[in-house]
Structures are given as C-alpha cells and as structure tokens.
C-alpha positions in Angstrom: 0.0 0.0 0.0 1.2 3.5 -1.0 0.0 6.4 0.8 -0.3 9.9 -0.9 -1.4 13.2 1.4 -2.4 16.5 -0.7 -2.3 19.8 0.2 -3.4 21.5 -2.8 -4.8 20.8 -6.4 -1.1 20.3 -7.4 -0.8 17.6 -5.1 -4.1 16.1 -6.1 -3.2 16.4 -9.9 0.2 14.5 -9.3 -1.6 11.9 -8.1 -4.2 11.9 -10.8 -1.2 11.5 -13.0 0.5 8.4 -11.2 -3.1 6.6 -11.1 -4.1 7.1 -14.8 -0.1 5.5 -15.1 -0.5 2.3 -13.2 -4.3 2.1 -15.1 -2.5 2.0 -18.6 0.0 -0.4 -17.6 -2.1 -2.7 -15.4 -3.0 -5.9 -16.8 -7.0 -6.6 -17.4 -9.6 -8.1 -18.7 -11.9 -5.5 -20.3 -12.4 -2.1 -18.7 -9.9 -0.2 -16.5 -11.6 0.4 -12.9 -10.5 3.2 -10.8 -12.5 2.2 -6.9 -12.7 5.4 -4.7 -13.6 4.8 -1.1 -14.0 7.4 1.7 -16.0 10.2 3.4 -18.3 13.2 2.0 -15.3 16.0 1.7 -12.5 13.0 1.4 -11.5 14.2 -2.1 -13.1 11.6 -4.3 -14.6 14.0 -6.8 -11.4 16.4 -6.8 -9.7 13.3 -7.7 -11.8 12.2 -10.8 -12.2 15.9 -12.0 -8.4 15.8 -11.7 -8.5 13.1 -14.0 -11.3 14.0 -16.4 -8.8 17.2 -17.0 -5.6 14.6 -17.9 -7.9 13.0 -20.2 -9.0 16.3 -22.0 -12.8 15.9 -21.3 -14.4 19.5 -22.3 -17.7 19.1 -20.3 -17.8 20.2 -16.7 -17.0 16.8 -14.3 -19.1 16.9 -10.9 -20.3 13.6 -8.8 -23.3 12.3 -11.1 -24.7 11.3 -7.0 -28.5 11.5 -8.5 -27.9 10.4 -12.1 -25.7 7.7 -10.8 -23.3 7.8 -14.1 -22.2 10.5 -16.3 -20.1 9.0 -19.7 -16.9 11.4 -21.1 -15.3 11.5 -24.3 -11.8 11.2 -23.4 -8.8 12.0 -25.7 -6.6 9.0 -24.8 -4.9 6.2 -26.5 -5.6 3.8 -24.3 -9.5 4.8 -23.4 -12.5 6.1 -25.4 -14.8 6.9 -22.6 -14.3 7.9 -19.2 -17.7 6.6 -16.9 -18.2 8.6 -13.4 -20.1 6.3 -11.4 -21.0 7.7 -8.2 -22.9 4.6 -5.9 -23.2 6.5 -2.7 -27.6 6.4 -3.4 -27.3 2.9 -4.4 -29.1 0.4 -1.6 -27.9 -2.8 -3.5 -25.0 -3.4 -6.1 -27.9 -5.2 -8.2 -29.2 -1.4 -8.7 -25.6 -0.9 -10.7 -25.8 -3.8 -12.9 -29.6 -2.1 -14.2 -27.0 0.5 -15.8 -25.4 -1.9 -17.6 -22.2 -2.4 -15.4 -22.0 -5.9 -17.1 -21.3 -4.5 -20.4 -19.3 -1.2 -19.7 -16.9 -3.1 -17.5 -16.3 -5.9 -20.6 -15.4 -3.2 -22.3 -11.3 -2.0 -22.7 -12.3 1.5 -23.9 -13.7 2.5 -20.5 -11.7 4.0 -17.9 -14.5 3.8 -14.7 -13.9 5.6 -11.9 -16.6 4.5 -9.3 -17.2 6.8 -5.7 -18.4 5.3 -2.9 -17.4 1.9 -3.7 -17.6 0.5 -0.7 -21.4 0.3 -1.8 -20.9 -1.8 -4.5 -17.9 -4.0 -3.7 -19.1 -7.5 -4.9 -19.1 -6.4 -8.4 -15.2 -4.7 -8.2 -13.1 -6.7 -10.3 -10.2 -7.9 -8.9 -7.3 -5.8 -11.1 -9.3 -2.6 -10.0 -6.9 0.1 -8.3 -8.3 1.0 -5.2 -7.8 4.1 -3.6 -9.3 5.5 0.2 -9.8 9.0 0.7 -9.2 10.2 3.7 -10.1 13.7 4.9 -6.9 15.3 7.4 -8.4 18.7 7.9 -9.9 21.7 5.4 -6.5 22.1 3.4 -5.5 18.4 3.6 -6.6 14.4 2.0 -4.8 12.0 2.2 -4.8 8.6 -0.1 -4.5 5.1 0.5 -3.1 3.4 -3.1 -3.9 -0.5 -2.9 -3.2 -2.6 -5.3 
C-alpha cells in the first residue's frame, strides 16, 4: 500500500497523474476500474475531475450522486470513454448492474472511476486500483493506493 497526502490541487493532480499511469500499464480483462472509497469531503470528486482534465474531457465533471453515471469523451490512446459512477444512493449493487455495469466493464475502452465503492464492492473486479480518501483537515486528504 502507498500512501499519498495532498495539500493543494497540485498535489491532487500528481496523483491523478501516477493513477491514470498504473491504469495504462495494469494488466485486465476489459475495462480499466479506478475504486474510490471514503467520506463526504475526502476528495473523491477532486480526484476524478483531476482526472477528467488529464484525459482532455471539455464538459464540466461533478459527482453524477442523483444520475448515478455521467459518460466522457476522453482524448486518450488507451480509453475512449471515461464513466463517473457515483454509488453513494445505491441500496444494492444489483441497482448498478440495471445500468449496464456488465457491459461497460467488458469493455477496454472504458476507464471507470466509481465513488463510494464500498457500496458496490461485490461487483469490483479484482485488477481494479483501489484508492481511500481520507479527509486530514480543510486544506488536507490523504490517499491510500492499494493494489
């Protein structure tokens, strides 16, 4: 396990980078999964916009938390599509396999990035990268890297 702690957009953009890194050189079977865990305020969100911005998405990134998924146009040779799941409403992972999880995650042109995982764990695939969030004080997150 790697830990990461941010102080600043900078920080949080560094560690954007090094995720999307391990993602493109990580060994799976269909779509790359990014699994955030953690608190309200632990920087999930930051995180994925951070990452929406590395992958030149034009449209404004915010947690899809009452539309469940939002899907990006990336510009990326590895990935085609970014997918913002955000699972915190979720009361079952079945309600996440309704959107088509089944299909998106077969699929090697997807880059997912799910918050709140922790509410949809059974249906993580095994290669995901997993990432806690952890929130230090107002200026500060820190980040748990497992892989």
């Amino acid at each position: 396990m790697k830990e990461l702690t941010s102080r600043s957009l900078a920080d949080t953009k560094n560690l954007a980078e090094s995720l999307l890194e391990r993602l493109v050189s990580a060994p799976r079977k269909g779509a790359s999964v990014l699994a955030l865990y953690g608190d309200l305020g632990s920087g999930k969100t930051a995180l994925t916009k951070e990452i929406a911005a590395l992958l030149k998405v034009r449209d404004v990134v915010n947690s899809p938390t009452f539309v469940l998924e939002k899907v990006y146009k990336v510009e990326h040779p590895t990935w085609k599509r970014l997918i913002h799941i955000d699972a915190y409403r979720l009361e079952e992972p079945q309600e996440l396999e309704h959107l088509g999880w089944k299909e998106i995650a077969a699929d090697a042109e997807n880059l997912i990035v799910v918050e709140w995982a922790e509410q949809v764990e059974g249906l993580i695939p095994a290669h995901a990268l997993r990432v806690r969030a952890e929130f230090v004080d107002e200026s500060t997150r820190r980040f748990h890297i497992h892989d």
